[in-house]
C-alpha positions in Angstrom: -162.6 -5.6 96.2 -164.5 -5.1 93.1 -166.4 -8.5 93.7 -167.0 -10.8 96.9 -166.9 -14.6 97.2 -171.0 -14.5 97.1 -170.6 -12.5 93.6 -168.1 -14.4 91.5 -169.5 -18.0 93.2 -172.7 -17.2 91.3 -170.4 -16.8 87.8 -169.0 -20.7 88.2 -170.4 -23.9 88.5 -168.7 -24.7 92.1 -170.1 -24.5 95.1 -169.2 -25.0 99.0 -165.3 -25.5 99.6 -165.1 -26.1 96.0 -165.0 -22.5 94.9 -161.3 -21.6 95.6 -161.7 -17.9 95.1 -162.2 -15.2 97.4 -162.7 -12.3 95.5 -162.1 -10.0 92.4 -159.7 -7.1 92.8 -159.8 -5.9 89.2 -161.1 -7.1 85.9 -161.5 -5.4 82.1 -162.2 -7.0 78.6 -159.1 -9.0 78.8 -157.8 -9.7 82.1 -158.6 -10.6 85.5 -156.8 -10.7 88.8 -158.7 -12.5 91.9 -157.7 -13.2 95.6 -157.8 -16.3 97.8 -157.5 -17.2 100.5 -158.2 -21.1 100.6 -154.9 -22.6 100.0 -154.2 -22.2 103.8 -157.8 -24.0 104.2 -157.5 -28.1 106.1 -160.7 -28.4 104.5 -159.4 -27.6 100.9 -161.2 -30.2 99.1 -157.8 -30.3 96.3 -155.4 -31.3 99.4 -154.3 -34.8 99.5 -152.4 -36.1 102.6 -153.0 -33.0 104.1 -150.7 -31.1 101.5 -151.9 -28.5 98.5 -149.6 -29.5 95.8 -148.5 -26.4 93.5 -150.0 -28.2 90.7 -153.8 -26.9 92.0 -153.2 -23.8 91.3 -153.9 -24.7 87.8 -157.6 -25.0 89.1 -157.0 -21.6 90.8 -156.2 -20.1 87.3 -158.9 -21.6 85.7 -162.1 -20.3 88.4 -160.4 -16.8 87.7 -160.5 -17.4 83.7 -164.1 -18.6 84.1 -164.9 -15.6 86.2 -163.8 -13.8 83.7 -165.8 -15.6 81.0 -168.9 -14.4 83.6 -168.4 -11.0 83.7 -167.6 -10.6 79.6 -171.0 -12.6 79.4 -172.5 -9.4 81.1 -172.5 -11.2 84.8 -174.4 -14.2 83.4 -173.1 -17.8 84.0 -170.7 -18.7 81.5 -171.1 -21.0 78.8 -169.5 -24.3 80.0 -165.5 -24.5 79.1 -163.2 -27.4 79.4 -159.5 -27.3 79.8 -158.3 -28.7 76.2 -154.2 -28.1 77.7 -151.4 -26.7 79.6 -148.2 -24.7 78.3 -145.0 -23.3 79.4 -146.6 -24.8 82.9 -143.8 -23.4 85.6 -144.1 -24.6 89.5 -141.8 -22.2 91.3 -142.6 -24.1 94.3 -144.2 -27.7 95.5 -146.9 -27.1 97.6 -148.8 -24.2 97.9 -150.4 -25.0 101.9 -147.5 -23.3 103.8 -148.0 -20.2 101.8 -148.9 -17.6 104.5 -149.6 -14.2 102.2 -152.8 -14.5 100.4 -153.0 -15.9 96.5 -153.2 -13.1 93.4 -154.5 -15.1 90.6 -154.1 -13.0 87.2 -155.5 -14.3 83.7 -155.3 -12.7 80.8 -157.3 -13.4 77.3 -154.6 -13.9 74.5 -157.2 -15.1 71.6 -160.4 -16.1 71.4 -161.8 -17.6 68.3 -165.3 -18.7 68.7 -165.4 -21.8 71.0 -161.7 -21.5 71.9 -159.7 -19.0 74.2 -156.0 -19.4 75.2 -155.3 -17.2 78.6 -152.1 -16.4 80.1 -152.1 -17.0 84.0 -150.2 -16.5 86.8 -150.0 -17.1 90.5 -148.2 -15.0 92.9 -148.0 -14.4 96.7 -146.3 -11.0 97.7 -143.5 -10.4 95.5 -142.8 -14.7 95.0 -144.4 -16.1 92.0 -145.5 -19.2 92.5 -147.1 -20.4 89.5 -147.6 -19.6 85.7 -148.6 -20.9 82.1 -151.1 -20.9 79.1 -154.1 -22.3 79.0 -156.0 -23.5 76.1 -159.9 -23.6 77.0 -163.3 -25.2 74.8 -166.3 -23.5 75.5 -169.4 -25.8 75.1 -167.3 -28.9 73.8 -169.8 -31.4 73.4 -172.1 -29.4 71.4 -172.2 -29.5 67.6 -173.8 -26.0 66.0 -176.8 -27.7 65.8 -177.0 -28.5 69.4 -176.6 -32.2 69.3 -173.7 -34.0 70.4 
């Protein structure tokens, strides 16, 4: 594993239970591909009635696309980013709690312009994929180029 829990929870803003991600098993200038193992977690703070609706894994995807933002940011915190939208979103299964093989989260950078990135993601558990789409993301959205809002 190119990067532990410890490591890649320093490159996004959540903390505790909140960061989903277990590790990095491969990154370069435009993709990413992380592990977890917190899906199978009671105390997965994205569960509701006990259940870990497929529809999380959009979070999933988007701590591995801010990772990524980290580590092109030389291992410095990333700017903040907001998900603007969701395409081509596919749920190839409801939940994602009675998955037993760990989560592969892959990402990959389509564009970037400036404040705006659209990745590609993916979720997959051995050979099943269980999740995938586009992502349009705004980095530092309330900020004019002057630095007021």
């Amino acid at each position: 594993m190119l990067l532990s829990r410890a490591e890649l929870a320093a490159l996004i803003p959540h903390a505790g239970t909140m960061c989903l991600l277990d590790g990095v098993l491969s990154w370069d200038r435009s993709r990413i591909r992380c592990i977890a193992r917190s899906h199978r977690a009671p105390d997965n703070p994205l569960r509701h009635a006990g259940r870990l609706s497929a529809l999380c894994g959009v979070e999933y995807a988007s701590q591995a696309m801010a990772v990524h933002g980290g580590l092109m940011a030389d291992g410095g915190r990333p700017a903040a980013g907001y998900l603007a939208s969701l395409r081509d979103l596919t749920c190839h299964v409801a939940q994602l709690d009675d998955i037993a093989e760990d989560l592969v989260i892959k990402a990959e950078n389509l564009t970037g312009e400036g404040s705006r990135v659209i990745y590609a993601f993916s979720i997959t558990a051995g050979d099943r994929d269980l999740l995938s789409g586009r992502a349009a993301v705004v980095i530092d959205a309330g900020v004019t180029e002057l630095g007021t809002a």
